[in-house]
N, C-alpha and C positions, 0 to 999 in steps of 0.2 A: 168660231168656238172660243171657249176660255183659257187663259192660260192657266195650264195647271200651278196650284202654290203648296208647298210642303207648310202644313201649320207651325211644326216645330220651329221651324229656320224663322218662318214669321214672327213668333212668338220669341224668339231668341235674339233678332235684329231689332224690334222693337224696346224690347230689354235694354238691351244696348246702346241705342241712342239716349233710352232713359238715363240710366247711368252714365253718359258722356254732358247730359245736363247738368248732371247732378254734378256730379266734379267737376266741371267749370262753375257752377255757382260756390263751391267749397273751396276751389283755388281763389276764388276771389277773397272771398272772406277770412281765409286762412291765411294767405298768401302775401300776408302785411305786416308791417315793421310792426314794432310797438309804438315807436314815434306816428307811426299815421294811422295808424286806429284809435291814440289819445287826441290826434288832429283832426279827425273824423271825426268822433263824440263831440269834442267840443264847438265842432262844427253845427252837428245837429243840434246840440245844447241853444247854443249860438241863435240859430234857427227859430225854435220852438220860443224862446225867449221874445223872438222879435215878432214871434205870431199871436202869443199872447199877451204883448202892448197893443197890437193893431186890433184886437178885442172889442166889442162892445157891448154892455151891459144891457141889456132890458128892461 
């Protein structure tokens, strides 16, 4: 037989996890000096500069 499952609890555990996503993804991004999120940008700055040298024209 099946095991029985209460939807509610299902639907509230699910929840759940969702939100424990979500705030590790927001602790990350929040969770930063001002010195390294100006070091991050300039990082990606950095980045994107070096991608659009290695570019070629058609």
């Amino acid at each position: 037989m099946a095991e029985i499952v209460n939807l509610n609890r299902a639907r509230k555990a699910r929840d759940k996890a969702a939100g424990k996503t979500d705030a590790a993804a927001n602790r990350v991004t929040h969770g930063l000096t001002k010195a390294q999120r100006e070091m991050a940008k300039a990082e990606r700055e950095r980045l994107s500069r070096l991608l659009d040298q290695t570019k070629r024209e058609d």
